[in-house]
C-alpha positions in Angstrom: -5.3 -30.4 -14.0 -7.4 -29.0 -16.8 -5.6 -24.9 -17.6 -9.4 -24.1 -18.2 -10.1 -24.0 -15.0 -8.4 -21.4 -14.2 -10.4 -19.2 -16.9 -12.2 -15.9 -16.0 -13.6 -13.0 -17.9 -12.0 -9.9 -16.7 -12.8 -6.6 -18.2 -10.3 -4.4 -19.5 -10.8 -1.4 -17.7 -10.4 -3.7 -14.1 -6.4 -3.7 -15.2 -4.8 -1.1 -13.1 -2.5 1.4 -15.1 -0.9 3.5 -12.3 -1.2 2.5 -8.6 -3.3 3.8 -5.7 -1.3 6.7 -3.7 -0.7 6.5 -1.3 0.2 3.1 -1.5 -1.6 1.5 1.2 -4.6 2.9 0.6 -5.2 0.6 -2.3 -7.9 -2.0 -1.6 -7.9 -5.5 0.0 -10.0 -8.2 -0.2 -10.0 -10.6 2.9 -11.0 -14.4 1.9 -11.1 -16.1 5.2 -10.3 -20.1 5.6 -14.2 -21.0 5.1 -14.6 -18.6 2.3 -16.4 -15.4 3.5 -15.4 -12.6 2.0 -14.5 -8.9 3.3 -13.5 -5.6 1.8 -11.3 -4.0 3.4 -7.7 -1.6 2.5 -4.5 -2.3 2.9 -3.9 0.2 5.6 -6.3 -2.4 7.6 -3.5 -4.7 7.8 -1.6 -4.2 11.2 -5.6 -5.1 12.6 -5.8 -8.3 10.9 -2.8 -9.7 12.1 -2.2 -10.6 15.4 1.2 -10.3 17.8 3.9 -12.7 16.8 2.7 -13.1 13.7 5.6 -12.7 11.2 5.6 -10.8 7.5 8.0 -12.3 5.3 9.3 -9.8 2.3 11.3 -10.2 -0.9 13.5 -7.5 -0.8 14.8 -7.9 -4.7 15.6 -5.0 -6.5 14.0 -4.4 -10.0 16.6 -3.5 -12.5 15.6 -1.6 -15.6 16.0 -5.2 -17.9 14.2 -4.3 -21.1 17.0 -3.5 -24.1 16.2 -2.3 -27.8 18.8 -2.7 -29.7 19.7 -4.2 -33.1 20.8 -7.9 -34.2 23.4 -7.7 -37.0 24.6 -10.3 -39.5 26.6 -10.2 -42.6 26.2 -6.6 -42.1 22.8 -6.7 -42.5 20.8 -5.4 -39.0 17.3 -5.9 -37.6 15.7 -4.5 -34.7 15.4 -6.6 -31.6 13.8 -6.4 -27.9 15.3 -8.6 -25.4 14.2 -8.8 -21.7 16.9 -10.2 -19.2 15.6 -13.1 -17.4 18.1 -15.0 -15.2 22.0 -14.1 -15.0 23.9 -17.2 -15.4 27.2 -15.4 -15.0 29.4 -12.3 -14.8 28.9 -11.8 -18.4 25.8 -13.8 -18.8 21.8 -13.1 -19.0 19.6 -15.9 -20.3 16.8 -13.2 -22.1 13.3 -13.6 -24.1 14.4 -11.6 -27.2 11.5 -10.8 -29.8 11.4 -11.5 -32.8 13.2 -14.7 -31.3 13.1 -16.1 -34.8 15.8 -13.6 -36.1 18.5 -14.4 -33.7 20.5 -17.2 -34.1 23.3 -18.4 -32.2 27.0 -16.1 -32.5 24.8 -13.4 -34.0 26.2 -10.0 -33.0 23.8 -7.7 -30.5 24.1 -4.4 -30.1 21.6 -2.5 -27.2 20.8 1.1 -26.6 22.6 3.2 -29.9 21.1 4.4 -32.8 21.2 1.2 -35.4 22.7 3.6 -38.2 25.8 1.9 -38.1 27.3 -2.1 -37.1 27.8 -2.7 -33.3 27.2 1.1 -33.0 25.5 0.4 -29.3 26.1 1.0 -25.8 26.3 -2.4 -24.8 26.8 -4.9 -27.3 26.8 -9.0 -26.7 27.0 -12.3 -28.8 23.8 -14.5 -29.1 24.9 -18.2 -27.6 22.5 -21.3 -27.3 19.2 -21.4 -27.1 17.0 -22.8 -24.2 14.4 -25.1 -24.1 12.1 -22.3 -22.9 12.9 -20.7 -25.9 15.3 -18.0 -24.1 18.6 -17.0 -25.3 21.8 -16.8 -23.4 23.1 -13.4 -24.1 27.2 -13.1 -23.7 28.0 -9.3 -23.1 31.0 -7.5 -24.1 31.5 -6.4 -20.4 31.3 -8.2 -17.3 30.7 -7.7 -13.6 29.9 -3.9 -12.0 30.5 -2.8 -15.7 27.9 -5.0 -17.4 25.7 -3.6 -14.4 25.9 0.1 -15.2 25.6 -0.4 -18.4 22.4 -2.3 -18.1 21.3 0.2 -15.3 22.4 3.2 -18.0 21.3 1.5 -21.5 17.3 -0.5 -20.3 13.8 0.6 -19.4 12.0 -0.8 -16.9 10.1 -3.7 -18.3 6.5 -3.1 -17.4 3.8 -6.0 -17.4 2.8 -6.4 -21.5 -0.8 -5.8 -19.9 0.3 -2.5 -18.8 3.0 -1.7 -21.7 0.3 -2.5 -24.2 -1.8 0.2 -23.1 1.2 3.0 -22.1 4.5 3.4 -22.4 7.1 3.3 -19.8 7.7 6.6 -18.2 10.6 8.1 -14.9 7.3 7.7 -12.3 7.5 3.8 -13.0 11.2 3.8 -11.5 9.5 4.9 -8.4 6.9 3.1 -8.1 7.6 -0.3 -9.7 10.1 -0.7 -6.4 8.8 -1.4 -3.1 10.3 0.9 -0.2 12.5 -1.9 1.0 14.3 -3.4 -2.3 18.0 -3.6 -1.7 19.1 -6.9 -3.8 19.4 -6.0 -7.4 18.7 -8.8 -10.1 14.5 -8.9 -10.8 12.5 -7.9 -13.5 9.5 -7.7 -12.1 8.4 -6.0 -9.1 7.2 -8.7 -6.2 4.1 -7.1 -6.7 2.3 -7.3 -3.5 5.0 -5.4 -1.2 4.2 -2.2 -3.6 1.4 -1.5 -1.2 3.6 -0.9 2.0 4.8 2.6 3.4 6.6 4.1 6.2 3.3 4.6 8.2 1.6 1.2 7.9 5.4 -0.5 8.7 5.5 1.5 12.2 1.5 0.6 12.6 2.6 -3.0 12.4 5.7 -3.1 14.2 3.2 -1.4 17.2 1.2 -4.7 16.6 4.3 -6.3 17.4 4.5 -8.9 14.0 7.8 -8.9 13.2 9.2 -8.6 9.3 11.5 -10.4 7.6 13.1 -10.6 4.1 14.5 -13.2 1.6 15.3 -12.9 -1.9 14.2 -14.2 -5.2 15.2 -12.5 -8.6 11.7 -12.7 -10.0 11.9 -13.3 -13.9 10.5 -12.6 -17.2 9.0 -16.0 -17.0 6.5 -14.9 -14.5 4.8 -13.0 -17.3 4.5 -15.8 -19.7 0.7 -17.5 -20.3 0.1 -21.0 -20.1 -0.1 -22.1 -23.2 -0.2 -26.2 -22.5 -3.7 -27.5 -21.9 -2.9 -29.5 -18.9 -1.1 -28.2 -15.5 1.3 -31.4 -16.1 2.9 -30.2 -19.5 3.6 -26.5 -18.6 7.3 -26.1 -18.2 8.1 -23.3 -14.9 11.1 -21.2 -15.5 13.7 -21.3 -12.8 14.5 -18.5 -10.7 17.2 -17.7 -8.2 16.7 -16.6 -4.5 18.3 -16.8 -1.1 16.7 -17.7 2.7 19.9 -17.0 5.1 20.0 -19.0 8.1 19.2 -16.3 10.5 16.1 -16.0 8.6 15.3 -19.7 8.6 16.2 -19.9 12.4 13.9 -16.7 13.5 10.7 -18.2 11.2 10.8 -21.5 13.1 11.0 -19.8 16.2 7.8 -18.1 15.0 6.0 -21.5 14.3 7.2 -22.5 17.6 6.1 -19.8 19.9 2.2 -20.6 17.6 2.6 -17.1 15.5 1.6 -17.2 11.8 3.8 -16.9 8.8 2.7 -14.5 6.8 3.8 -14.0 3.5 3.8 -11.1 1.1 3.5 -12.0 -2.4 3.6 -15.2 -4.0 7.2 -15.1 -5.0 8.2 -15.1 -1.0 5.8 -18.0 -0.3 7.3 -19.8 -3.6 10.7 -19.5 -2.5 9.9 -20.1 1.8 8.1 -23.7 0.3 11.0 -24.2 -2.3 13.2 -23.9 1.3 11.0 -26.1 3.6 11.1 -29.5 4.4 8.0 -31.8 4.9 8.0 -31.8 8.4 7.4 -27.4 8.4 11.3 -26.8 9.2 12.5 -24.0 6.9 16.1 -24.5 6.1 18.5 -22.3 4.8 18.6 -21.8 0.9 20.6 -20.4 -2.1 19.8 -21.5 -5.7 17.4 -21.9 -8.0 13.7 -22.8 -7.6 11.1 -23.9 -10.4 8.2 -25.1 -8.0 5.1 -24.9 -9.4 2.3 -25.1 -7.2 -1.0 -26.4 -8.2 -4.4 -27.2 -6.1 -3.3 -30.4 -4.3 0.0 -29.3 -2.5 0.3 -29.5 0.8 1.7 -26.1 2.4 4.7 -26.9 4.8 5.6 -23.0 5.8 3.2 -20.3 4.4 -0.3 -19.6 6.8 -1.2 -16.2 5.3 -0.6 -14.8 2.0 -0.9 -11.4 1.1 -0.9 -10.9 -2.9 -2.5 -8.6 -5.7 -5.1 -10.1 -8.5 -3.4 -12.4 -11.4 -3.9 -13.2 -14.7 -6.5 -15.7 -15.9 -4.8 -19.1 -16.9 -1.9 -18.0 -14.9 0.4 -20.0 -13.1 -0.2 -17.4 -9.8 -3.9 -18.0 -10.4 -3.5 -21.7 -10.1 -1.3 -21.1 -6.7 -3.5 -19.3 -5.0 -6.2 -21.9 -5.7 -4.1 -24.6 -4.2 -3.5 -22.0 -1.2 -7.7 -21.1 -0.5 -9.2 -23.4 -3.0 -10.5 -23.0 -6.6 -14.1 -22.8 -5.9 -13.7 -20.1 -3.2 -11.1 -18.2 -5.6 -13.3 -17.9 -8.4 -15.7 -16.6 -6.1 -13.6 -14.2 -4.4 -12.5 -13.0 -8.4 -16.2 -12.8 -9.1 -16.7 -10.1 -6.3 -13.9 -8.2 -7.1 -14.8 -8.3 -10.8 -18.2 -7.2 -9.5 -17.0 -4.7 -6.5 -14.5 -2.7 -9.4 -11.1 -4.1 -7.5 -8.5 -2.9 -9.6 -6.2 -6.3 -10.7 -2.5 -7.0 -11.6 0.6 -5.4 -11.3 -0.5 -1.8 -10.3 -3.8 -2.9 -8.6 -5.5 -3.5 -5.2 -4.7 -6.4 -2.8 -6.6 -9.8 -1.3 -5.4 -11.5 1.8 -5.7 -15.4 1.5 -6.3 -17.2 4.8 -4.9 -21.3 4.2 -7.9 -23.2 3.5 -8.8 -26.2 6.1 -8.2 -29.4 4.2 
């Protein structure tokens, strides 16, 4: 399909630079399976749903994966930014470094000193091969729980570029670019759409009686990356790793069985339930990577209800949720919350998608 139709016009000030507190009183817009349109906050949500419905959460943690630092050859240095995107070992983090052009493979790395003299960092690596993404497989000095507190001692969070172009980082972001339930470290970006759940709107929902679940998928720097092919066919998706246990596969059938609704929370659990599902609507067990891309056209084996904040124009999220409610009916739900000042992205208010009817 044709990238441009995924194009909007969205006004600067709609981008969200700090979110709603609390956090479920952000907004939500409710698109319905034949298009009609509701607003509505997230604090509405235990009333939408229905008993034995199911909520499905990615419980990664974000770790702070943005490193400054310094690239150093024949004692000569330049500065670098690298964001981890995928760990591909104990010692091992394929990362988008910038300017990518400067680093070349076996160049030394050195993250989170002062640059004033060689390898004078905190946590220093080797530059190895380069991916077809353009990544670069960074090979740290330490391995294991020590390459992890270093990392956790040495980055910043890495905040959206539509949000770190406009501010800096700051401690409040550690709090609230984590949702309430992350226990899995490895992302670097927040699974947005679970930011919007407290304490009080869990206990209103397990009074519902919809049940919650969690899997895991390291979200990576990929998901921040623009489309940049003309046609859906020649962008290349970036592979993330996540887990569905079997108890969690077993417990979501029953769900389907007993005529409940899987809803899921955030695009990244619904990419990673349909990476784990077979055609016939059985969720299996899963551990690895996933690069689906998902595109108006797919058929939806696992996901009824998705719960997710506004994306990017051109954006690969854009395009799923116009497979998952259909293009028309998400450009006009876009339009109205253009129109109706919904705050969009990262930081911003909420819509909840109802499958479209084929």
């Amino acid at each position: 399909m044709r990238v441009d139709l995924f194009d909007f016009d969205l006004p600067d000030e709609r981008i969200a630079l700090r979110p709603a507190s609390p956090r479920d009183s952000a907004r939500m817009l409710r698109v319905r399976a034949d298009g009609a349109l509701d607003d509505l906050t997230v604090s509405d949500l235990a009333d939408l749903l229905e008993p034995g419905d199911a909520l499905v959460f990615n419980d990664t943690k974000v770790i702070p994966a943005q490193l400054e630092g310094f690239r150093t050859r024949d004692n000569n240095q330049s500065r670098i930014s690298a964001t981890l995107h995928m760990r591909s070992g104990p010692d091992r983090w394929k990362a988008f470094v910038r300017p990518g052009k400067r680093v070349k493979e076996g160049d030394r790395l050195s993250f989170g000193g002062d640059g004033e003299t060689c390898l004078s960092g905190v946590l220093d690596a080797t530059a190895g091969a380069r991916g077809e993404g353009g990544e670069i497989e960074l090979i740290f000095d330490l391995s294991g729980p020590a390459l992890d507190e270093a990392i956790m001692a040495t980055g910043h969070i890495p905040l959206p570029p539509y949000i770190a172009s406009k501010r800096g980082e700051d401690e409040q972001d550690r709090l609230d670019y984590q949702t309430i339930y992350a226990r899995e470290d490895g992302a670097v970006a927040a699974p947005t759409a679970g930011l919007h759940f407290t304490p009080e709107l869990f206990a209103r929902l397990d009074a519902r009686g919809v049940s919650r679940h969690f899997v895991t998928l390291h979200v990576g720097a990929g998901t921040f990356l623009p489309v940049k092919a003309d046609d859906t066919a020649d962008h290349l998706m970036h592979s993330e790793i996540g887990h569905v246990s079997a108890e969690t596969a077993q417990a979501l059938n029953a769900v389907h069985a007993r005529g409940g609704r899987i809803v899921s929370v955030g695009t990244t659990s619904l990419r990673l339930l349909e990476s784990a599902t077979d055609e016939d609507g059985t969720i299996k067990p899963w551990s690895g990577p996933t690069d689906i891309f998902i595109t108006p056209g797919y058929k939806f084996r696992a996901v009824d209800v998705l719960m997710t904040n506004f994306h990017l124009p051109r954006s690969t999220l854009f395009m799923l949720v116009s497979a998952f409610s259909g293009l028309e009916t998400m450009r006009s739900a876009y339009r109205h919350a253009i129109d109706a000042h919904y705050r969009f992205y990262s930081y911003g208010d909420a819509s909840l998608l109802f499958r479209s009817t084929p």
